[in-house]
NUDREN-518062 format. One record per residue: z, x, y of N, C-alpha, C, CB in turn; residue in one letter. Coordinates in steps of 0.1 Angstrom, whole numbers, padded with zeros to 4 digits, always signed. Each point is the difference from the previous one (the first is absolute). Glycine has a CB too. Layout:
// residues N
ZXYZXYZXYZXYa...
This chain:
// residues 189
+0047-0231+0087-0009-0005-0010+0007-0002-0013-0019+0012+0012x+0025-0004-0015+0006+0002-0013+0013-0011+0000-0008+0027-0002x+0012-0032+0013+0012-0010-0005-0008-0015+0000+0022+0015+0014x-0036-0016-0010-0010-0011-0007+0000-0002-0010-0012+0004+0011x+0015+0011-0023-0010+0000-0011+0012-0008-0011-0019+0028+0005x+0013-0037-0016+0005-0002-0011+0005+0009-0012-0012-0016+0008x+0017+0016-0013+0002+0007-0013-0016+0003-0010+0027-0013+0000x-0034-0001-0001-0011+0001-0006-0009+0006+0011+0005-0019-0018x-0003+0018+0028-0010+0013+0005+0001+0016+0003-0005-0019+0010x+0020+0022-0010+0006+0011-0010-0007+0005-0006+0016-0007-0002x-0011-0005-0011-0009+0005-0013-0013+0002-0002+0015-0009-0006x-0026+0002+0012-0011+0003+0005-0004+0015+0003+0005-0022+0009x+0000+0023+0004-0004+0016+0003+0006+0007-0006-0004-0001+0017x+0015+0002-0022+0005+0008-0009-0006+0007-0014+0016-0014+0011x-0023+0000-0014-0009-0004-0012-0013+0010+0002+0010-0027-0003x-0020+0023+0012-0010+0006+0008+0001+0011-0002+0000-0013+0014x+0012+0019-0008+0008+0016+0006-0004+0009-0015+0027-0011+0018x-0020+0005-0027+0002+0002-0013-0014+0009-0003+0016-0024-0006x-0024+0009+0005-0018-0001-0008-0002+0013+0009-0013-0032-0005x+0012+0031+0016-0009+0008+0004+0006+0017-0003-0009-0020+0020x+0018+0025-0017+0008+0012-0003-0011+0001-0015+0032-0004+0014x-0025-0006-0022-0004+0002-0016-0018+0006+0002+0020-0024-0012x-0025+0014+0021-0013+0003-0005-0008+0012+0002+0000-0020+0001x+0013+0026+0018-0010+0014+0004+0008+0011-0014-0004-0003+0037x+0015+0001-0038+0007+0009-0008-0010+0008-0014+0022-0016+0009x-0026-0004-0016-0010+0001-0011-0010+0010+0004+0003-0025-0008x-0010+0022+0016-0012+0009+0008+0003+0012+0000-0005-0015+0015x+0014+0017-0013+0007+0017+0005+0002+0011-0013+0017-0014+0022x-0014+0005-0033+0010+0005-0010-0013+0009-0008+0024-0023-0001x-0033+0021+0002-0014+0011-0008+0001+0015+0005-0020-0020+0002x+0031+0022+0012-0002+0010+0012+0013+0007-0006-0012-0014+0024x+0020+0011-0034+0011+0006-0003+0015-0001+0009-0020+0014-0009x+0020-0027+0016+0009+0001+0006+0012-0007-0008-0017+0004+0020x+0033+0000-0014+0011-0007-0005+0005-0011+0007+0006+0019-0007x+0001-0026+0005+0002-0013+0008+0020+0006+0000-0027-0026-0010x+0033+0023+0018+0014+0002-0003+0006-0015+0013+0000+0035-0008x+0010-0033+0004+0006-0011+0007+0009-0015-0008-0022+0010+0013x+0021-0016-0010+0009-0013-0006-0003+0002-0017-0003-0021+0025x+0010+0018-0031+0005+0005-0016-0008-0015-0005+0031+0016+0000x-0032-0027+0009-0011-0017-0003-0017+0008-0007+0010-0022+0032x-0015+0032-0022-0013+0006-0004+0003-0002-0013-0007+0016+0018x+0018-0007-0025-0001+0005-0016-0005-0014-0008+0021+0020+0001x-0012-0032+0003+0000-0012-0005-0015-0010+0002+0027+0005+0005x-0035+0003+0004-0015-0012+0000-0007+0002-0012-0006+0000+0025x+0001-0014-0022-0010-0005-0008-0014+0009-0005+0010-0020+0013x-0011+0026-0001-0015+0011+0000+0004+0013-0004-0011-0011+0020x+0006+0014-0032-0002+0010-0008-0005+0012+0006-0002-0015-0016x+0000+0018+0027-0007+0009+0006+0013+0008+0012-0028-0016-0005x+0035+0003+0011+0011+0002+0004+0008+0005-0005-0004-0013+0007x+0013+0009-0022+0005+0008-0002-0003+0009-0010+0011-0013+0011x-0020+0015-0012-0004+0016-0003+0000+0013+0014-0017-0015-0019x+0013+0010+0029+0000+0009+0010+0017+0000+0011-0031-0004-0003x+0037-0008-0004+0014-0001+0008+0010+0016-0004-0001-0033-0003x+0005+0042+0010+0010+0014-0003+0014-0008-0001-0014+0021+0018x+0024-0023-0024+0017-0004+0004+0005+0007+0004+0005-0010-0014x-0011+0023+0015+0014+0012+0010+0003-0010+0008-0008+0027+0004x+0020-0025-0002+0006-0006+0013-0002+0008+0008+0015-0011-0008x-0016+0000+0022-0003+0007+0010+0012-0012+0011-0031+0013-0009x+0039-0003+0017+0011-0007+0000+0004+0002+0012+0004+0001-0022x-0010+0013+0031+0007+0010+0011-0009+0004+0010+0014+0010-0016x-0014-0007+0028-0003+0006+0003-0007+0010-0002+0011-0011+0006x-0006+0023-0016-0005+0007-0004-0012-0003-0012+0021+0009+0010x-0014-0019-0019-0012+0000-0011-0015-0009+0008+0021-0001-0025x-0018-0004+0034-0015-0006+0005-0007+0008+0005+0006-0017+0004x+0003+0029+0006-0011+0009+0003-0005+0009-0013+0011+0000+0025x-0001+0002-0031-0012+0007-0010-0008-0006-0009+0014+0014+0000x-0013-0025+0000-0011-0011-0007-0014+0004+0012+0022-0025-0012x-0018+0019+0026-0011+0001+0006-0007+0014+0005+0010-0021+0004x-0003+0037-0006-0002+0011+0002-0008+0003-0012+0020+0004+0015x-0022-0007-0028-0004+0003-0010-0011-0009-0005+0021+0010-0002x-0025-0019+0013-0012-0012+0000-0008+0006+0006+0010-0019+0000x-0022+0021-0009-0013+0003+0013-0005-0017+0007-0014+0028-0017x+0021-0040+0009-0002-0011+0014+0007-0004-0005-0018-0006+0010x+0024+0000+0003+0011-0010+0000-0005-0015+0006+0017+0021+0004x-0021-0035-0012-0001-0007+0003+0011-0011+0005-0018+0011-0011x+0008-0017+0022+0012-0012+0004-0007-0014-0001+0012+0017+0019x-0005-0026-0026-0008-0014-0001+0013-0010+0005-0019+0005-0023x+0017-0007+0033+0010-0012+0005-0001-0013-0004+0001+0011+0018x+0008-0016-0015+0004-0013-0004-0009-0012+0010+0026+0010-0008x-0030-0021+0001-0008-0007+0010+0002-0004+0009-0006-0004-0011x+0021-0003+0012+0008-0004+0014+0006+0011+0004+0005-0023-0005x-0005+0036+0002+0001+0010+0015-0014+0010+0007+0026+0004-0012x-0031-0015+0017-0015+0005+0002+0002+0002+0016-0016-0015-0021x+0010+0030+0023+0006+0007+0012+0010+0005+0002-0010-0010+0007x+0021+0009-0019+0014+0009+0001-0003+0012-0003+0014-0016-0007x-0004+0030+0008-0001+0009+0001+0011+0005-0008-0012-0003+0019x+0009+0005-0035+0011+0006-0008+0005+0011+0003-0008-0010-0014x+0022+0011+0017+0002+0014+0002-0007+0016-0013+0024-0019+0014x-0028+0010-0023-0005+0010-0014-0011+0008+0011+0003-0017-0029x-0014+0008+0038-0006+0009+0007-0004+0013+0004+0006-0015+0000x+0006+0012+0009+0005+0014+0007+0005+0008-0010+0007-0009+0022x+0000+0006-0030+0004+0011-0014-0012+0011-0003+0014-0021-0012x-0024+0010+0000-0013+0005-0002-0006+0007+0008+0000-0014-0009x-0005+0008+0019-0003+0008+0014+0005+0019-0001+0006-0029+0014x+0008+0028-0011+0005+0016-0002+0001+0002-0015+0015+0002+0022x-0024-0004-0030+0004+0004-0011-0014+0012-0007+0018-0027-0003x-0020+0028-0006-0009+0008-0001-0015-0005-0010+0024+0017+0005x-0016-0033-0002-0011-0009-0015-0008-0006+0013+0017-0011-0027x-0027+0003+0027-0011-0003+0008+0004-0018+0004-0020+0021-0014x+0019-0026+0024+0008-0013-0004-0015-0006+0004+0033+0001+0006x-0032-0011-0019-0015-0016+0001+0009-0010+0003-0020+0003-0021x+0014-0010+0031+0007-0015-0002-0008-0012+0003+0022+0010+0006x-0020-0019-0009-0007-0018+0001-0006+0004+0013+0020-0022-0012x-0021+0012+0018-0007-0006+0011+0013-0006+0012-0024-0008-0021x+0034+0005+0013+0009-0007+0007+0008+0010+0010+0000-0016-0020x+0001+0023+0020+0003+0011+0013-0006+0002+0007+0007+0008-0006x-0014-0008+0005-0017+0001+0010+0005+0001+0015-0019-0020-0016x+0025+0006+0021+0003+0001+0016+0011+0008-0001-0008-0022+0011x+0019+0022-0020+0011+0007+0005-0005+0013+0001+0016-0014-0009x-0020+0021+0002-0006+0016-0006-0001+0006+0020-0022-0008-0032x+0012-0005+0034-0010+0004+0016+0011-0001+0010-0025-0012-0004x+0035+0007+0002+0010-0002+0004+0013+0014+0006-0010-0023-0016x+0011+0022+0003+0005+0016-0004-0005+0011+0002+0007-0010-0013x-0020+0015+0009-0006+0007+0001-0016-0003+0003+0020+0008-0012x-0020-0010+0024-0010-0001+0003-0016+0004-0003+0019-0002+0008x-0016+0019-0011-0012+0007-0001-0001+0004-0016+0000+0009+0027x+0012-0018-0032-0005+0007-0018-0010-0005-0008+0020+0003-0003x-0021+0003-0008-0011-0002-0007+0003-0002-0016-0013+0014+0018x+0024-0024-0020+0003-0003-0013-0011-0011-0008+0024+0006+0008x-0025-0002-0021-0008-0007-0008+0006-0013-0002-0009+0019-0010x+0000-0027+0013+0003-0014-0003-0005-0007-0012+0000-0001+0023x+0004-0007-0025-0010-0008-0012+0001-0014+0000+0002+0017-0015x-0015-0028+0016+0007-0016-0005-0003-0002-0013-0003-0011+0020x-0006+0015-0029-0001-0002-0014+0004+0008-0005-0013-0011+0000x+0017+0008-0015+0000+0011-0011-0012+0007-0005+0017-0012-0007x-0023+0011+0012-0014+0008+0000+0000+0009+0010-0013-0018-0008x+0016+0011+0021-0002+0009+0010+0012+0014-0002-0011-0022+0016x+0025+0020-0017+0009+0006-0006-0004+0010-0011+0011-0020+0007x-0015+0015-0019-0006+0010-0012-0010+0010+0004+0002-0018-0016x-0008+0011+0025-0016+0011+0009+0009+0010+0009-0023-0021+0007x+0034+0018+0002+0007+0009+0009+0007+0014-0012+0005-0024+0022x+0005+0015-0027+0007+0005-0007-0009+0012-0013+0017-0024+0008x-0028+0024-0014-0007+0008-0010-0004+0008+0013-0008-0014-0024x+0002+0014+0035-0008+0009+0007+0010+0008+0007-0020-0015+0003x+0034+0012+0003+0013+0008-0001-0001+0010-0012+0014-0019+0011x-0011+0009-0024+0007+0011-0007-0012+0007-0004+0022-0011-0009x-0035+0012+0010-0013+0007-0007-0002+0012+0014-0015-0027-0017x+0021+0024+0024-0002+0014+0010+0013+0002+0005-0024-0004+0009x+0028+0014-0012+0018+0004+0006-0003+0003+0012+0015+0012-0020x-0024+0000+0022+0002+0001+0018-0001-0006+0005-0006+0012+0004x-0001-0024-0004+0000-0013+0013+0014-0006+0000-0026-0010-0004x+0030+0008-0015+0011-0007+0003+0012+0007+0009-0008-0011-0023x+0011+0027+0019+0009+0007+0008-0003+0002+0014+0004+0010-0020x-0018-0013+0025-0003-0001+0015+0009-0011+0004-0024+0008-0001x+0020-0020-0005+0002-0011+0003+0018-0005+0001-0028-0003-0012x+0040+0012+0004+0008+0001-0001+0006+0006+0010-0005-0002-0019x-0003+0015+0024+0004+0005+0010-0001-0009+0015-0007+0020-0015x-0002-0022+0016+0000-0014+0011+0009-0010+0000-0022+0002+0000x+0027-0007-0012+0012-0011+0001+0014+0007-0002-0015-0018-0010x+0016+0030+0011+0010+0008+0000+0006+0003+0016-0011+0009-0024x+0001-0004+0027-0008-0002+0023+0008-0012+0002-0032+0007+0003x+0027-0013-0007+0006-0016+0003+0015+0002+0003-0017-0015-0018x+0026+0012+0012+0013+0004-0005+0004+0011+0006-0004-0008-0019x+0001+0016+0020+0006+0014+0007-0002-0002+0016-0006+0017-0022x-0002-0020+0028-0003-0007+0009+0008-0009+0009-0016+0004-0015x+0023-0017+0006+0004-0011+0005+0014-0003-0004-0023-0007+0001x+0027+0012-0018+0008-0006-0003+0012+0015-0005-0019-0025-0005x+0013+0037+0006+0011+0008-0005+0015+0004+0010-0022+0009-0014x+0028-0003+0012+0016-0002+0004-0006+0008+0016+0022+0001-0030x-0027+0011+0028-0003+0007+0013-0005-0005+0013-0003+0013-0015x-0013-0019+0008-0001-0011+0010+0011-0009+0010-0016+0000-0018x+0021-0007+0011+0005-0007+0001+0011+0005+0011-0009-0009-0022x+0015+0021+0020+0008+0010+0007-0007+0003+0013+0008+0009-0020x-0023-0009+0020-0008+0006+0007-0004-0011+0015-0008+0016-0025x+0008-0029+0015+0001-0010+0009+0013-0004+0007-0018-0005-0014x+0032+0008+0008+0013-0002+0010+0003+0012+0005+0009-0019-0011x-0014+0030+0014-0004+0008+0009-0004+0001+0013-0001+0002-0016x-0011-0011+0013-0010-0001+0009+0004-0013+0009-0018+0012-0016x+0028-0020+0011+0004-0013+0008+0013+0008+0007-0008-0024-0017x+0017+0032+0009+0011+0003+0012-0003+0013+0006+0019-0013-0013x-0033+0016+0013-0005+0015+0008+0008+0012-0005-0005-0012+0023x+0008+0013-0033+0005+0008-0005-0010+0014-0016+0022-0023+0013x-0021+0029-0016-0008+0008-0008+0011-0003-0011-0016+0020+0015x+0016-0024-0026+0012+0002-0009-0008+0000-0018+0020-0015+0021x-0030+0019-0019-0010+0005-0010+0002+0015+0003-0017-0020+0000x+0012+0023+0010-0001+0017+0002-0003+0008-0014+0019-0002+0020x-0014+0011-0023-0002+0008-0014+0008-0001-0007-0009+0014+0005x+0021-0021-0003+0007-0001-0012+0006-0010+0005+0002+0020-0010x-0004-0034+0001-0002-0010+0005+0016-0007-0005-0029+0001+0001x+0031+0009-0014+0017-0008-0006+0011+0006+0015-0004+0005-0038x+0003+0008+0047+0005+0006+0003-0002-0017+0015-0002+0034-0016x-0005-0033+0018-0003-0005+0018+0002-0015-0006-0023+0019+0016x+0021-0024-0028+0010-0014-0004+0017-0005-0002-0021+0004-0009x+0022+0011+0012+0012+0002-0001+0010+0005+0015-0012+0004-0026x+0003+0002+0032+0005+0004+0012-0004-0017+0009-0003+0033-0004x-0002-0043+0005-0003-0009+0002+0013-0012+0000-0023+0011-0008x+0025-0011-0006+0009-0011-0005+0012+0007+0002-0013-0013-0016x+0017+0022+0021+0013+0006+0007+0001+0000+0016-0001+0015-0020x-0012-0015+0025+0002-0003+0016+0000-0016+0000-0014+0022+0011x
């Protein structure tokens, strides 16, 4: 699809991409949240933007997770032409300890991935501002709700698993109780 597209339709969704981010962000920014990311935010037009834009850099592996560990939400607003992609930031958020909202545009992938989860969605900035205040206005749900996308992750995507599943293909136990030990007695036979 994308080797169809012109430049001016690029710019288009790109454009689109832009407005809309801006407008759930606008929405959002009464809720106390920071915006971090591309150093362009500092530079818009919308006064509300960069008032709520942070410049820490965030640069590492490490500083994202602590950006997202120290978020009670972590929103996600994709880009218009990756509708149904699956940002790896996801799964980040997901194991992190902030609550992850996102668009509408994951929707099939989400069911995909995780079948039986229960992440907040949103298609308007309304609907977004309604999810997002009733998170942060009740922490236990939100830390329930953290806990369940944490499940997720631990579940499907952490290193043990993962161990647990090429185990189970070469009939072998190499989890057992000490799993650095039997990973290791493994990759020596």
């Amino acid at each position: 699809i994308r080797a169809n597209m012109t430049n001016l339709d690029l710019f288009a969704m790109n454009t689109i991409s832009q407005n809309t981010r801006t407008a759930v962000l606008e929405k959002l920014s009464s809720l106390g949240m920071k915006l971090y990311g591309k150093s362009t935010w500092h530079e818009s037009s919308n006064k509300t933007i960069r008032e709520i834009y942070d410049s820490m850099a965030v640069y590492s592996i490490a500083h994202t997770e602590n950006v997202y560990n120290r978020s009670k939400i972590n929103l996600n607003i994709s880009h218009v032409q990756a509708n149904g992609g699956f940002p790896w930031r996801i799964t980040d958020i997901l194991a992190s300890n902030g609550l992850l909202v996102s668009d509408f545009s994951i929707k099939e992938t989400i069911r995909e991935v995780f079948p039986h989860a229960s992440i907040p969605l949103y298609e308007t900035k309304q609907e977004a501002y309604d999810i997002c205040k009733k998170y942060i206005n009740n922490d236990n749900m939100r830390k329930d709700a953290v806990c369940l996308q944490n499940e997720l992750i631990d579940y499907r995507f952490r290193f043990d698993y993962a161990l647990k599943r090429i185990g189970d293909l070469i009939g072998k136990d190499i989890v057992g109780n000490n799993s650095e030990l039997m990973t290791n007695e493994l990759i020596e036979n």
